[in-house]
LONUKE-845579 format. One record per atom (N, C-alpha, C): residue in three letters; x, z, y. Coordinates in steps of 0.05 Angstrom, whole numbers, plus 5000, padded with zeros to 4 digits. Last residue first. Example, Ala and Ser with C-alpha at 12.3 -4.5 7.8 and 13.67 -1.06 7.14 Angstrom:
Ser525751424955;Ser527351434979;Ser525851575001;Ala526451564886;Ala524651564910;Ala526451564934;
This chain:
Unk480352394725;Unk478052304744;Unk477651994736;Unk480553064690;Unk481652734697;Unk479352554709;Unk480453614715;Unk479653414697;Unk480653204709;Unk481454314724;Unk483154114726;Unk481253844706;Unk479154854760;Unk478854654743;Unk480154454749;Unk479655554776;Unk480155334778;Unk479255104754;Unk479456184814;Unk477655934804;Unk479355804798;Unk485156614830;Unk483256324840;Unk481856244815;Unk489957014833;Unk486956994834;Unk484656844834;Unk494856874831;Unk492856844865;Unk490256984857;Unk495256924776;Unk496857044793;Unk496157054824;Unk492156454756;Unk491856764752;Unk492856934773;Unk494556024778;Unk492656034789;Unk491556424790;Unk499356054748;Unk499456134778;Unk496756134792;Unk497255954698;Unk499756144704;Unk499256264736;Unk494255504698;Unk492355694689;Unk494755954702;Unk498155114717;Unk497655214727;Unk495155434722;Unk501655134668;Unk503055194684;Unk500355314712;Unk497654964632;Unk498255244618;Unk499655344646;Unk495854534646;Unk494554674649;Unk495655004653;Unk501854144646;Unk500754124668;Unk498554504668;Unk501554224577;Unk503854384594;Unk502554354630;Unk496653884574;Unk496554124564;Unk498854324576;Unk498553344596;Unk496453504605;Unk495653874601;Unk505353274600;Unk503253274580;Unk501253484590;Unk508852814639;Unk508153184646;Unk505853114622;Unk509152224628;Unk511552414618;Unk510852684612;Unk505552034665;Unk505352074636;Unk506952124613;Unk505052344717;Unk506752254706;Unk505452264668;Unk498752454753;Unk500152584732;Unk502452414725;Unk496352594815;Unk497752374807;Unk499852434781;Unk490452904848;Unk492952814834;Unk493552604825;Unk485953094900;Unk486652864878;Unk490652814868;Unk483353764907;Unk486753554905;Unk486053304880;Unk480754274937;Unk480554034927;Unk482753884921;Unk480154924947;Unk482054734952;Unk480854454932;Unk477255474986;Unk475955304971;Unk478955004978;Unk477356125004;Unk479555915007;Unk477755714979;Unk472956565036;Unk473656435007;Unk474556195010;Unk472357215071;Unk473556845077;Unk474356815047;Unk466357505063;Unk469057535061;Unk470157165058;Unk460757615060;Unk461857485085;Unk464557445089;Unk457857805020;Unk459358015035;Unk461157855060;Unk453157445019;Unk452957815012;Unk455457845033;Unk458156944992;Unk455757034999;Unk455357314992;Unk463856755041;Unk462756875021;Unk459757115013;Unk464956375090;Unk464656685081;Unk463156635057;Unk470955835079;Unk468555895077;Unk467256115073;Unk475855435093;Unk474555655095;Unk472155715098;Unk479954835061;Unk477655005079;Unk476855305068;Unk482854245038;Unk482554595035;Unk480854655062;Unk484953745009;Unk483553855019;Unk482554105019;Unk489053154994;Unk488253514994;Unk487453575013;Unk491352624954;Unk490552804977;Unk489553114973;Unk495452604916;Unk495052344933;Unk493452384952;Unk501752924894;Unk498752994910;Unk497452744922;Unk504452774830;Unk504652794860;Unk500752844873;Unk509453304794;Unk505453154796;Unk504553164822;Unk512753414770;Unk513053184778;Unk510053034794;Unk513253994761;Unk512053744741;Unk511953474757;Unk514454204816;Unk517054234790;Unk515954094766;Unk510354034838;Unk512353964842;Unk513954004817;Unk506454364818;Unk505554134814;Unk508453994826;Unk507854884838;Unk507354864797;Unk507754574807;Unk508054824891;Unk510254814883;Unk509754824855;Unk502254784905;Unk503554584908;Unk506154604900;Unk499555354893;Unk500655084877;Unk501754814871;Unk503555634932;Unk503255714910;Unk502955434884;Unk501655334976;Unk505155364978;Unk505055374943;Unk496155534980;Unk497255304979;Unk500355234967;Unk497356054995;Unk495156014967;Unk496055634962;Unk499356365036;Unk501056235012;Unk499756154987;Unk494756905043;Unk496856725054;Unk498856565031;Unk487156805024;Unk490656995024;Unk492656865032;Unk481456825001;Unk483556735026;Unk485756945027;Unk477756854943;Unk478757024960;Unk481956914974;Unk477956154910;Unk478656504912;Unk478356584930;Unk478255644879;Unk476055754891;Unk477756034896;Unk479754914863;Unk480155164864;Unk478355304880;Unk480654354829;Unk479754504851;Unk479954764843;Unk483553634824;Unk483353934816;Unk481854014837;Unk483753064775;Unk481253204803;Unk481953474804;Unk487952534766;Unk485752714768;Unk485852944784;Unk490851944745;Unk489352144759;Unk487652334750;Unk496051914712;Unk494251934702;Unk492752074734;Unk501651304708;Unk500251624715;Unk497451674707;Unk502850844684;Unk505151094683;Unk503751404695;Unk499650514685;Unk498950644657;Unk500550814659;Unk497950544755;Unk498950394727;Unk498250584708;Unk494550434815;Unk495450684798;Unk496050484772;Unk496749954857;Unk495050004849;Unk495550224823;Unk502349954903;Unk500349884881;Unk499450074870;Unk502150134971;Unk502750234947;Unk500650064924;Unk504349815021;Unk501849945018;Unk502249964986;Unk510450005061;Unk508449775042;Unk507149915022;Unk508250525115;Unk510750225100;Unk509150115080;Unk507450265187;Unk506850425156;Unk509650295143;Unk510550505245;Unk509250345229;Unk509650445205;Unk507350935291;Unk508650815278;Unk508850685253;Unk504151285353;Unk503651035328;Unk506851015317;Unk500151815372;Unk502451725366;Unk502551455354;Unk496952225418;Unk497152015406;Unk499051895397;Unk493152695442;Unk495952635434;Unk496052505417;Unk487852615498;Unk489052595467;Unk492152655464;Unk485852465542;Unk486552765540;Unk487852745506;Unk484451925555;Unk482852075533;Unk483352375532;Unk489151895590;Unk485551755597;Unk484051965586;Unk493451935562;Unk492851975591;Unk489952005593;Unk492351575523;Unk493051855516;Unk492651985539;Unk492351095540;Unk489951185531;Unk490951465524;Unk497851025565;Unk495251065581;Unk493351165570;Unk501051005516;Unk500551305533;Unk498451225546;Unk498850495490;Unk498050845474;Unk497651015496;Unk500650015505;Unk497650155513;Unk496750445514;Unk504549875473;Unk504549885499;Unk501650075512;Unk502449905422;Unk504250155423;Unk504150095461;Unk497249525423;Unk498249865414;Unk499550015424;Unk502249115431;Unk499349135460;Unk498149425442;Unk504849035392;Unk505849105412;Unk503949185441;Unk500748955356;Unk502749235354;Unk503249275376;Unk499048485363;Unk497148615354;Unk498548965365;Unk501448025366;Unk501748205386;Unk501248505385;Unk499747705319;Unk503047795320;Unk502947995334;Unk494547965286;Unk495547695310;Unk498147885308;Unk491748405264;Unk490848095256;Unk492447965269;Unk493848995235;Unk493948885249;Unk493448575242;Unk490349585209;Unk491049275205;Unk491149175224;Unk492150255216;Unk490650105227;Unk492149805221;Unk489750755191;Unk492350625179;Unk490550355195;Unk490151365216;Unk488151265214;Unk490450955209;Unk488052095238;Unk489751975215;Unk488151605211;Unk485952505278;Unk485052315268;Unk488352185259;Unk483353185294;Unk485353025279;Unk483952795277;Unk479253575342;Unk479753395333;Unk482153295324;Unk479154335347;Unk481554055353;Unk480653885339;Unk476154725326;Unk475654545353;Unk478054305374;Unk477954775277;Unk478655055298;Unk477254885319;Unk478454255263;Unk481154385260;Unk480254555281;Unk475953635247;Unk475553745264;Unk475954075262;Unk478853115220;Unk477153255216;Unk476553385239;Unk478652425181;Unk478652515207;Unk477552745206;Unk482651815168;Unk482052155157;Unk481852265183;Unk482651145134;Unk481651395154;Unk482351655146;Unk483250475140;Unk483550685117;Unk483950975145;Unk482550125169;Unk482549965140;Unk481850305130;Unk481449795236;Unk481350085210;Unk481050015188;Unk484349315267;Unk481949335245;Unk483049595229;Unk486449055326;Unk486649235301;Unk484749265286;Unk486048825378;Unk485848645352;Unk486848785323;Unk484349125429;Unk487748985418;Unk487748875392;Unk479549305419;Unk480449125436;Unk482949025429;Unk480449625370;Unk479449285368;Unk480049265386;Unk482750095392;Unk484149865373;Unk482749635377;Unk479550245431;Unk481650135443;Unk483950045417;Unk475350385390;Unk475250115417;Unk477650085417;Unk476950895372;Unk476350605352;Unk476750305371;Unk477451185415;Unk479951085394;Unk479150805379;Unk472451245429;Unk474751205444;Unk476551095429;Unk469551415377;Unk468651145391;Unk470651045410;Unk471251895384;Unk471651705353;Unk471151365373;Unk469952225411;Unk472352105423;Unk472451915394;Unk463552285421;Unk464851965438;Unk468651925425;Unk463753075440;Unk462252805432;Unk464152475436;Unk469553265419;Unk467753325445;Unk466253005437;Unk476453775409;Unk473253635405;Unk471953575425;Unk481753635443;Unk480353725441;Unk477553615433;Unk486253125390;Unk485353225421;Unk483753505420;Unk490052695367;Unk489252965363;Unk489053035388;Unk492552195323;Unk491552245346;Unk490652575346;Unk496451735288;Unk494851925294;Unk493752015329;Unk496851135256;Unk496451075288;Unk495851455285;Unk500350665221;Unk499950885227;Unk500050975248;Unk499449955223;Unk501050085232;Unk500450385220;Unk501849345187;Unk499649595188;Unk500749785206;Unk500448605180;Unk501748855178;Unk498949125187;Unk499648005156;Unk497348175161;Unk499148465152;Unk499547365173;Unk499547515156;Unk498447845167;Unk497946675165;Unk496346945169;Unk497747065163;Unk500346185147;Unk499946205186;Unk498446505198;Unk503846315087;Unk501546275106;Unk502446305133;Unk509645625078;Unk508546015086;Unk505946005097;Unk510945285037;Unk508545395044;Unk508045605048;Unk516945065020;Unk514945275021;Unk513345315043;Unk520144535000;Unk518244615009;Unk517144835015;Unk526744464966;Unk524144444960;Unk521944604986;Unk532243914983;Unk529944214987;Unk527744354985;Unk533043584934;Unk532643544958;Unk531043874956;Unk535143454882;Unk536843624901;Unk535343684933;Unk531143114861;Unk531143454856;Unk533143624871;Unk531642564885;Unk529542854897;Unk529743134880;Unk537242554864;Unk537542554892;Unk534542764901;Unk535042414816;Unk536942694814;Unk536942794846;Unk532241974816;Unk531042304814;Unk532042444813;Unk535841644846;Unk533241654861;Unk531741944841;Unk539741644795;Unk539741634815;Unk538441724841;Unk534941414756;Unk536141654756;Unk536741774785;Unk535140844773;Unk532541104763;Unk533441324772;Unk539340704774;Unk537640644804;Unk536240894792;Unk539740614717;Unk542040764733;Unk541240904763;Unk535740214706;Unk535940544693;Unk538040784710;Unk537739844731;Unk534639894735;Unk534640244727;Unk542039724698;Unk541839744721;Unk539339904740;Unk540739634646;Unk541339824658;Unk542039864684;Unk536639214650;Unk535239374650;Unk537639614658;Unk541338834679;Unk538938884704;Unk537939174685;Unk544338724631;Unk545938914660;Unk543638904678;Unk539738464596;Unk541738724587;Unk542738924612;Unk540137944628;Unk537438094620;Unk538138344615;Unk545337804615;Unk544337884650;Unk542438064643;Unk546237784559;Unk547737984581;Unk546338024604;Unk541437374552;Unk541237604541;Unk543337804557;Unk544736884573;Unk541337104595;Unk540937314586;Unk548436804552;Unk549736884577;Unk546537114583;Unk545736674498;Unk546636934493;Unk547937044530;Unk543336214520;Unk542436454504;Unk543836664502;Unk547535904526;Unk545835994555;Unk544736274543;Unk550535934470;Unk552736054500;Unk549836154518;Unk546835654447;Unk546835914445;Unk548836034465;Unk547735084476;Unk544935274474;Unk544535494462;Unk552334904467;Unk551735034492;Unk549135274493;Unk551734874413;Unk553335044426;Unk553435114448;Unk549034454409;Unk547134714398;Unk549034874409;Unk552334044433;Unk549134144452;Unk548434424435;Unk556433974397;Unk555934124429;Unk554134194440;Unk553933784352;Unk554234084360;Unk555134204381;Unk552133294383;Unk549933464373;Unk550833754370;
């Protein structure tokens, strides 16, 4: 009789060990199998789209169509105008023009193509590529709007584009023209400029600098935030 209860805790206690080395066993396998997938290389999902730019100018003699010339012979090659500037300079057409490219080739059927159409069109045509398209204005600058008005003189530009340098205050465009003046027909230099304030340059030192040089040309001016 106490052999039998003796055997019968020996089986008991042998199944409890086995039962014991399967769960760690089981646990060891676990691991194992998830350390192995975290080493494994993780995945990336590149898009099948992406989407460069070039800088394309151009500059010919004016003459009805040549907008329509240029524009074609991008889309034909799979360009898309995103962003423009086009004037018309004394009877020279300028064109400034940031063209998106959709397909890999997109550039190379451009730039292969250019001289003929420069040939063709009578144009001077150039392309090269942009660089990466600037974020969006932050809390580090401040835009705004200047303009100016005076009697045409040489170096009226030079004038404030150098106050606005030595403040750090970049130009994000500009625009100037000539215009006679009413009654007496005299050339009046009219300047436009979207700025770019550092919010370091304090609006009030920005003014005082250029209320300084504006006096000194002679010019109109207003400075507001846009």
């Amino acid at each position: 009789m106490v052999a039998a209860s003796f055997l019968v805790r020996m089986q008991t206690l042998i199944v409890g060990f086995v039962v014991a080395f399967d769960i760690v066993a089981r646990i060891l396998t676990a691991n194992r199998i998830a350390g192995g997938i975290a080493r494994l290389p993780r995945l990336r999902v590149q898009p099948s789209f992406t989407m460069d730019h070039l800088i394309l100018t151009a500059i010919g003699a004016d003459r009805p169509g040549i907008v329509d010339e240029l524009s074609q012979f991008i889309f034909d090659r799979g360009g898309n105008i995103e962003d423009s500037r086009m004037v018309n300079l004394s009877g020279q057409f300028a064109m400034i023009v940031l063209v998106g490219l959709g397909a890999a080739d997109t550039a190379s059927r451009i730039e292969r193509d250019l001289p003929e159409f420069s040939r063709k069109s009578g144009m001077n045509a150039d392309v090269r590529p942009a660089g990466s398209r600037p974020a969006a204005r932050t809390s580090d600058a401040l835009p705004c709007r200047l303009v100016g008005t005076g009697i045409d003189r040489p170096g009226l530009v030079h004038h404030v584009s150098h106050v606005l340098r030595e403040l750090s205050v970049n130009i994000e465009s500009l625009e100037t023209r000539l215009t006679p003046a009413p009654y007496t027909g005299a050339p009046m230099f009219e300047l436009e400029a979207v700025l770019s304030v550092p919010r370091a340059t304090p609006l009030s030192q920005l003014r005082q600098k250029l209320g300084v040089a504006f006096d000194e040309i002679n010019m109109d001016w207003d400075l507001r935030t846009a």
